[in-house]
One Martini backbone bead per residue (centre of mass of N, CA, C, O) as a GRO file, in nm:
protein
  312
    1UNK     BB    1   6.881 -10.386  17.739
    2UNK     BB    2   6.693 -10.639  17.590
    3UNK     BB    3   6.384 -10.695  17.552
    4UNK     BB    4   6.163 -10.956  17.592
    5UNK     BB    5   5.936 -11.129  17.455
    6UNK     BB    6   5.598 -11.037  17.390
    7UNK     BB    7   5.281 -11.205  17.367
    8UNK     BB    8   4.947 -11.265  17.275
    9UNK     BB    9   4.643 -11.385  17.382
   10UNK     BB   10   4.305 -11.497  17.238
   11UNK     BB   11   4.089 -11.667  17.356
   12UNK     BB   12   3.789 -11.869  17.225
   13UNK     BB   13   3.507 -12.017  17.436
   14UNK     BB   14   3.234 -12.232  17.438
   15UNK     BB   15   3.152 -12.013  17.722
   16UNK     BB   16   2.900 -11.800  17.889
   17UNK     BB   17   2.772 -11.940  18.175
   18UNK     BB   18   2.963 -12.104  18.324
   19UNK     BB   19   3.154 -11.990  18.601
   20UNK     BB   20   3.305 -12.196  18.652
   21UNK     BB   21   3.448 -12.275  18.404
   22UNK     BB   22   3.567 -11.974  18.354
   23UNK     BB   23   3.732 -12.007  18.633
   24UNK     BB   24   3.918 -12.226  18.504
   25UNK     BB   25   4.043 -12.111  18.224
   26UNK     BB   26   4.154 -11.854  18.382
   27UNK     BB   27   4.342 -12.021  18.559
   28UNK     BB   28   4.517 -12.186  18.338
   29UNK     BB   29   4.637 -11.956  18.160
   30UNK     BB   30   4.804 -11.859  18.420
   31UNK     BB   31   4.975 -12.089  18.585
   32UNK     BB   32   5.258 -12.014  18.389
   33UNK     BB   33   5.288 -11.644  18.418
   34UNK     BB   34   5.034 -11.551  18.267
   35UNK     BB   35   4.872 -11.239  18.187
   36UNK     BB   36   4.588 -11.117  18.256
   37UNK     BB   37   4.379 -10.886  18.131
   38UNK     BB   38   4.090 -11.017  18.034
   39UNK     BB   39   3.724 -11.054  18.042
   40UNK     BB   40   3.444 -11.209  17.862
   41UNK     BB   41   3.105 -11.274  17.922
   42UNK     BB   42   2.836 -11.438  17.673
   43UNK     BB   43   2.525 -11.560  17.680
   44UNK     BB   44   2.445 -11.563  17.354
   45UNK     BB   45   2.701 -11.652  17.270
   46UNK     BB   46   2.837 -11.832  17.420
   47UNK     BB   47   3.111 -11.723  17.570
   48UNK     BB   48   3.490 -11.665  17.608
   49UNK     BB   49   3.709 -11.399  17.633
   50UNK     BB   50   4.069 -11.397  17.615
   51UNK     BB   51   4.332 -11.190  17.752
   52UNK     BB   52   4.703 -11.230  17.739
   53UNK     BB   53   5.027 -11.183  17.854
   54UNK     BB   54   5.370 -11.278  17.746
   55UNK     BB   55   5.616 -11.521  17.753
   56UNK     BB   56   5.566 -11.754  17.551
   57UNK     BB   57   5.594 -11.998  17.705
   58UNK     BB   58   5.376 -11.918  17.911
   59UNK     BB   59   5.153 -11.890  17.733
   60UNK     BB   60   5.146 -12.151  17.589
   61UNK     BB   61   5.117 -12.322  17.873
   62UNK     BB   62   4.815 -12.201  17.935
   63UNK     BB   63   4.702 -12.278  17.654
   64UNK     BB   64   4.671 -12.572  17.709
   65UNK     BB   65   4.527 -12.613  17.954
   66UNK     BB   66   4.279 -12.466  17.851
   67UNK     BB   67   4.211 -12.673  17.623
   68UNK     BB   68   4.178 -12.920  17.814
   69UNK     BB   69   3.938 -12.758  18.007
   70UNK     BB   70   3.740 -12.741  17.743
   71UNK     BB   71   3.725 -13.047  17.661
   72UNK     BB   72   3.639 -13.159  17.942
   73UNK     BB   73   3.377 -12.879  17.967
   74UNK     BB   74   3.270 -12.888  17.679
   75UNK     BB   75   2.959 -12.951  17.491
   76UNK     BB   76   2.841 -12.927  17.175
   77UNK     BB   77   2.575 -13.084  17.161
   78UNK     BB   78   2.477 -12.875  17.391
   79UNK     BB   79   2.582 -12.599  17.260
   80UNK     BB   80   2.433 -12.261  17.235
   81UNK     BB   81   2.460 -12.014  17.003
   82UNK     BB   82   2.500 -11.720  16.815
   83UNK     BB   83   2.810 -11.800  16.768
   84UNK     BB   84   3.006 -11.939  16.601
   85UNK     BB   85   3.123 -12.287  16.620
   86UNK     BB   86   3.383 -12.590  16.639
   87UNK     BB   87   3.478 -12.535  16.966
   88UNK     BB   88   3.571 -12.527  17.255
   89UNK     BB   89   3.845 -12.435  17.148
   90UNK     BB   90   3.787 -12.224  16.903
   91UNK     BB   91   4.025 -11.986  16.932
   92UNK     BB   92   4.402 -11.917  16.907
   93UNK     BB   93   4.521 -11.653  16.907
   94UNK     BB   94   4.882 -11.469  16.803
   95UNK     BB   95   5.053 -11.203  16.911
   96UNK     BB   96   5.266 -10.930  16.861
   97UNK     BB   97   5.450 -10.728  17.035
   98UNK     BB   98   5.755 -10.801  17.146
   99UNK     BB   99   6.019 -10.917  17.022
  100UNK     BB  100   5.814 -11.030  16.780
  101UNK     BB  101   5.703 -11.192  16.512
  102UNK     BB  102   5.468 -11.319  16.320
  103UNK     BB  103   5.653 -11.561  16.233
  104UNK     BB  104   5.682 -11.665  16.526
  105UNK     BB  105   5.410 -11.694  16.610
  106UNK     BB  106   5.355 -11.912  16.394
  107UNK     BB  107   5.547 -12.125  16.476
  108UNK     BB  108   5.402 -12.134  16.772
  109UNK     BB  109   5.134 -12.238  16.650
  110UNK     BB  110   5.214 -12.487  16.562
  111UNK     BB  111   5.349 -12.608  16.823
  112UNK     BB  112   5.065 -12.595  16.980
  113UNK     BB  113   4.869 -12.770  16.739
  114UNK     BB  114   5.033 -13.045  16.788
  115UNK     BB  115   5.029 -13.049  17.092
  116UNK     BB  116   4.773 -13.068  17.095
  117UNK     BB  117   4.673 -13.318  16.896
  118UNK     BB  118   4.884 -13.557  17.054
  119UNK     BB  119   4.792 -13.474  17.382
  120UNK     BB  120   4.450 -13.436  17.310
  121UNK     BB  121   4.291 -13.549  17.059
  122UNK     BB  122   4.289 -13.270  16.875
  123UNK     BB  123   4.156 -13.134  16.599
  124UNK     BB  124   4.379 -12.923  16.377
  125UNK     BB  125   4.350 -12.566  16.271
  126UNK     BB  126   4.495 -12.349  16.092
  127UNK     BB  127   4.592 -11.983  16.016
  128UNK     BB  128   4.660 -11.731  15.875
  129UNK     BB  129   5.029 -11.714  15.959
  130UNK     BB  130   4.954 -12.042  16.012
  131UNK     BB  131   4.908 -12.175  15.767
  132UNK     BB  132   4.916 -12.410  15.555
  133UNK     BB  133   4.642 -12.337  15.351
  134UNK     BB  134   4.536 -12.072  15.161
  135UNK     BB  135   4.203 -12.178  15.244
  136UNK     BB  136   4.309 -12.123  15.574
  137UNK     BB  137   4.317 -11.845  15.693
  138UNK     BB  138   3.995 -11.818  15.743
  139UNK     BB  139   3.813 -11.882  15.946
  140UNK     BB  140   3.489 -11.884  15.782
  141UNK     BB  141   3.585 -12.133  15.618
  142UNK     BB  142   3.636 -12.337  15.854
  143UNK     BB  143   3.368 -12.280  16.017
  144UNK     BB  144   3.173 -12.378  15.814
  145UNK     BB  145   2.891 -12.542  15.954
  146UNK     BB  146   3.005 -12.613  16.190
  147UNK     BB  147   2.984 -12.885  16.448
  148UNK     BB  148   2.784 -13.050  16.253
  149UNK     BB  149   2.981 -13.063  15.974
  150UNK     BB  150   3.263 -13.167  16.086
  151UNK     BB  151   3.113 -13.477  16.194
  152UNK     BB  152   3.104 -13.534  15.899
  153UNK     BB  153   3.350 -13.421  15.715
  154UNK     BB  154   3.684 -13.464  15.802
  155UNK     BB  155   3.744 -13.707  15.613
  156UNK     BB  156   3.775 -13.549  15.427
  157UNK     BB  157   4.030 -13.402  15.249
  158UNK     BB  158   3.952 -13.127  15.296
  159UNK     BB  159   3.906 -13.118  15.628
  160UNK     BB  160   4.153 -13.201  15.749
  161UNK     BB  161   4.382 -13.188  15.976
  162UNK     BB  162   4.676 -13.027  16.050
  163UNK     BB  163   4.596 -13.198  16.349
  164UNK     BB  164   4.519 -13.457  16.450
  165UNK     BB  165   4.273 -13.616  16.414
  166UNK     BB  166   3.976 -13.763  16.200
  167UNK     BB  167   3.811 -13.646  16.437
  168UNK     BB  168   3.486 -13.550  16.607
  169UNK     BB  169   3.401 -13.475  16.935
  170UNK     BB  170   3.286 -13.295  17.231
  171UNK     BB  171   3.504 -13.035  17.125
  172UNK     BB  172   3.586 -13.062  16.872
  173UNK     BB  173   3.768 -12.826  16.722
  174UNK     BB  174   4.100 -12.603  16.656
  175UNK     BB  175   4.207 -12.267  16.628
  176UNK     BB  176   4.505 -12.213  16.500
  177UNK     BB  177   4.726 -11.907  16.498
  178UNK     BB  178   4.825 -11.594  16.392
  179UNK     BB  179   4.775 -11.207  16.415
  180UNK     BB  180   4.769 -10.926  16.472
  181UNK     BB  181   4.578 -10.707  16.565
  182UNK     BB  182   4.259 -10.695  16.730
  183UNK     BB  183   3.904 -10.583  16.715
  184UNK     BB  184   3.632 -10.613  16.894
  185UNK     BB  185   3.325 -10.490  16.773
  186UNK     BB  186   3.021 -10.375  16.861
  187UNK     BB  187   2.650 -10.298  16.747
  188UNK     BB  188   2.400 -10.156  16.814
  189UNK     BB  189   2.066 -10.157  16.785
  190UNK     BB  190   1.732  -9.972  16.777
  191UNK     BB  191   1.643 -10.312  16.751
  192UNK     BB  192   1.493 -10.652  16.654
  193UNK     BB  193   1.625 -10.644  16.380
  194UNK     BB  194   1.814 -10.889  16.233
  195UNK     BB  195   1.779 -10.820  15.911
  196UNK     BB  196   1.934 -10.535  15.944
  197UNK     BB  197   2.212 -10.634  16.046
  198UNK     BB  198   2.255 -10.824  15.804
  199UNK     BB  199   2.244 -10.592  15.567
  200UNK     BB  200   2.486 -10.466  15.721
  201UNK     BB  201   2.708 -10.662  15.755
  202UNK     BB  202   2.709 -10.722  15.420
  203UNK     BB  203   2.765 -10.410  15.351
  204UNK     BB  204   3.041 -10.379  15.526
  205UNK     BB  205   3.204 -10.636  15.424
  206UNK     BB  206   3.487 -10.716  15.242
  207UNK     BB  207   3.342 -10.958  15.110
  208UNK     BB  208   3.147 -10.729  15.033
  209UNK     BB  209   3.273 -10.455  14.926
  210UNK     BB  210   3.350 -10.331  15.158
  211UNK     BB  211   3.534 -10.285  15.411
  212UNK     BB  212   3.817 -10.299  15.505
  213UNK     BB  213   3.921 -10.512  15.725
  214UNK     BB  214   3.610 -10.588  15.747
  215UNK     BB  215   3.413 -10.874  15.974
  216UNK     BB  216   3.061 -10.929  15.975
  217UNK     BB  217   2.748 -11.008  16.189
  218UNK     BB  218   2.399 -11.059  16.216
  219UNK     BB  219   2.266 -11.025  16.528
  220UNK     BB  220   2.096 -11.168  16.833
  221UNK     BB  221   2.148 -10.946  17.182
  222UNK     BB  222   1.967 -10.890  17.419
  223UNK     BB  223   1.694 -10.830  17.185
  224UNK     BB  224   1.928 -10.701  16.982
  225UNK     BB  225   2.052 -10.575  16.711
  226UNK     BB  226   2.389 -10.681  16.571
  227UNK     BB  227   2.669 -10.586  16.487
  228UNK     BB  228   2.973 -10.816  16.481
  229UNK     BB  229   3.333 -10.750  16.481
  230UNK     BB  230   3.607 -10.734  16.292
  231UNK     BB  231   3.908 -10.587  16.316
  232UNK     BB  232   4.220 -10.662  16.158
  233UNK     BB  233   4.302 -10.322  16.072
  234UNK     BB  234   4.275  -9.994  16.225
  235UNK     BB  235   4.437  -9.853  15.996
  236UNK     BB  236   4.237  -9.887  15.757
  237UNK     BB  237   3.991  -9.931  15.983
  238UNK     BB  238   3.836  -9.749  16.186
  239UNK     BB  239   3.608  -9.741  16.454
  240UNK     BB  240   3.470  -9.482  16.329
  241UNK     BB  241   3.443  -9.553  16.015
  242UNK     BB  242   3.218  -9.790  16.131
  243UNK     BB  243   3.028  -9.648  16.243
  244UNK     BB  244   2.969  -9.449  16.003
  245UNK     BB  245   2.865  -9.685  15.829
  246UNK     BB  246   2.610  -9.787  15.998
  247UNK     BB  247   2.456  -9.558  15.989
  248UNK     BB  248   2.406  -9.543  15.683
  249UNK     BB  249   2.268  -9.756  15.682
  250UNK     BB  250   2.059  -9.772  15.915
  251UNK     BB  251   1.893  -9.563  15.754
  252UNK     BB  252   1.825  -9.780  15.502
  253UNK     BB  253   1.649  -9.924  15.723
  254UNK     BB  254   1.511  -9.734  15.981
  255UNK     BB  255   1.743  -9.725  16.162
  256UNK     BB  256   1.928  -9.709  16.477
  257UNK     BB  257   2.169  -9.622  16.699
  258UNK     BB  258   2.270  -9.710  17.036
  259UNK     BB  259   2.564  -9.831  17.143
  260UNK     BB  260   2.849 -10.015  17.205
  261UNK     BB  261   3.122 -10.328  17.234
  262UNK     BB  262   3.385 -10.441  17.376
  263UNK     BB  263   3.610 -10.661  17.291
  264UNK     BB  264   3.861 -10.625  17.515
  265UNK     BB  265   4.123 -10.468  17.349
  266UNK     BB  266   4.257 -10.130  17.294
  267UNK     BB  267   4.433  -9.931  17.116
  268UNK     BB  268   4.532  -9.580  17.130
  269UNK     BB  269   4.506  -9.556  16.781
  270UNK     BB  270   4.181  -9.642  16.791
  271UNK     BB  271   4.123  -9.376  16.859
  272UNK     BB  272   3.963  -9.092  16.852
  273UNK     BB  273   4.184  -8.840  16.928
  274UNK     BB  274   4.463  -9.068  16.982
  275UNK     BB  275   4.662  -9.003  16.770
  276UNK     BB  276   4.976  -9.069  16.924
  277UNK     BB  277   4.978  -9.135  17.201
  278UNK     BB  278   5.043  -9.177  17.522
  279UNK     BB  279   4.895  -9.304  17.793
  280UNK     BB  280   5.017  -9.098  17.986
  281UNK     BB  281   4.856  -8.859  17.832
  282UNK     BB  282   4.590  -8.908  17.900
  283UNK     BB  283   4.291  -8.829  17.940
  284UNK     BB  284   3.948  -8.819  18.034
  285UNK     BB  285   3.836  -8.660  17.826
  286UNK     BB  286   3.971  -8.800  17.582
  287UNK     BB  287   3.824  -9.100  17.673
  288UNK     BB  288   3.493  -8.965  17.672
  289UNK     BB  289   3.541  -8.884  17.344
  290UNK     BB  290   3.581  -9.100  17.226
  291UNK     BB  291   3.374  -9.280  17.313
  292UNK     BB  292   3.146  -9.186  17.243
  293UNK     BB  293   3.197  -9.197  16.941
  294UNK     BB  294   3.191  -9.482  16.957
  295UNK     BB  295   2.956  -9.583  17.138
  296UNK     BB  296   3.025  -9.625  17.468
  297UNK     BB  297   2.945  -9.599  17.760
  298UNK     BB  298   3.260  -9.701  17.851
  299UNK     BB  299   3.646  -9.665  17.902
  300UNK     BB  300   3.832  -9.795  18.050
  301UNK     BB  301   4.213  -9.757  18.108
  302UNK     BB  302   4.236 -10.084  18.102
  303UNK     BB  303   4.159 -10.113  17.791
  304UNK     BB  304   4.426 -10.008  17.715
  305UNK     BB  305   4.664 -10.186  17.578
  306UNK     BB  306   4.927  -9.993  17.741
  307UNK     BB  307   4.800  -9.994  17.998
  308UNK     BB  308   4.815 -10.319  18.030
  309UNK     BB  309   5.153 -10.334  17.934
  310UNK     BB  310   5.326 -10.185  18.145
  311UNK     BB  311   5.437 -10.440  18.350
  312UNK     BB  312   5.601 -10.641  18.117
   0.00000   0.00000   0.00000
């Protein structure tokens, strides 16, 4: 029997602080019978990631319903964080897990992206794999100038969405897309200099000619400065290969790395000493040295993307 398609969607919500508006949003997500894996939320980043998977349809309709709950429940002009923000459902990227390819989650992409535009009168711009146009592959040139600039330009040529109205009220735009796995990985320094975070963001990130496939900015949260990276391919770029690259930045700054934090989760294949292994083959020990590689504080097996898509 062919297993039947199964694809992962992370919602990024800009909503960090009310715990009740949270558990809206993991709730509707959920509505129609997609699984939860991971929840979390930055008061800082003033944001909340969820992560979700299962086959197509409950996915879809439950990220409808999520980004509904998010336009009427999250106000941009009233909203601050550290984090970069275009909407209250900022970004929805959808990702191929089974019997389902990259081309296939694009397309599911533009049919979410249409239905947000004329059923909830929300902007929405295209990305990645699921792009309309090369100049918005990437988030960063979408969102650049963030909430307060798309208010003013959306009705321009260029600024156009490409589905719902050209205004943007108190909900802003949707970046909805397709994209491989990523791994949202962030590392903190032992100091609140964030001038020294951004000058290690731009030399590590792939648009200064850093890393590879590695996204970085320098921010300041809770009181640490920040490097907080997108990692979009972690066999080009993987997660240890980061951290030792901050860390040589980081000594020309006079800084020092204090410890990392996984937003969401990551691969059994992007672990230090876990590649090629099965979930079920993991050790406490294998799991402890990984993390420790990684400074992350703890690692619990529940993060382990094969662990928690064990029984979909």
């Amino acid at each position: 029997m062919n297993a039947s398609p199964l694809i992962e969607a992370v919602p990024n919500f800009s909503e960090g602080r009310r715990v009740q508006v949270i558990d809206e949003l993991a709730a509707a997500v959920q509505a129609h019978g997609a699984r939860l894996l991971h929840r979390t939320s930055d008061h800082d980043h003033n944001r909340t990631v969820l992560t979700v998977a299962g086959p197509p349809e409950p996915v879809l309709r439950g990220l409808f319903d999520a980004v509904e709950v998010a336009g009427s429940r999250i106000d941009l002009r009233r909203q601050r964080g550290v984090h970069p923000r275009l909407g209250a459902a900022d970004v929805v990227p959808l990702v191929p897990l089974r019997e389902c390819s990259l081309a296939e989650c694009a397309r599911f992409a533009r049919q979410l992206g249409r239905r947000i535009g004329d059923k909830l009168g929300l902007p929405v711009y295209l990305y990645a794999a699921a792009a309309a146009k090369p100049e918005r592959r990437h988030i960063a040139d979408i969102r650049r100038g963030e909430y307060e600039a798309l208010i003013q330009q959306i009705r321009r040529p260029e600024y156009l969405p490409d589905f719902g109205p050209a205004r943007a009220g108190p909900a802003g735009a949707v970046i909805v897309g397709a994209r491989p796995i990523l791994i949202a990985f962030n590392v903190f320094l032992r100091s609140a200099n964030v001038a020294a975070a951004k000058t290690i963001a731009r030399r590590i990130r792939e648009s200064n000619g850093g890393l590879p496939a590695v996204r970085a900015l320098g921010l300041r949260v809770d009181g640490q400065a920040q490097v907080s990276m997108n990692l979009v391919d972690y066999r080009i770029t993987p997660p240890l290969a980061v951290v030792e690259a901050i860390r040589q930045e980081a000594a020309r700054q006079s800084a020092a790395l204090d410890r990392s934090e996984l937003i969401g989760l990551i691969p059994l294949d992007a672990l230090p000493g876990c590649e090629g292994l099965e979930w079920s083959s993991l050790s406490p020990q294998l799991l402890a040295e990984a993390a420790g590689a990684l400074l992350l504080p703890a690692l619990p097996v529940e993060r382990i993307l094969e662990y928690a898509l064990r029984r979909l």
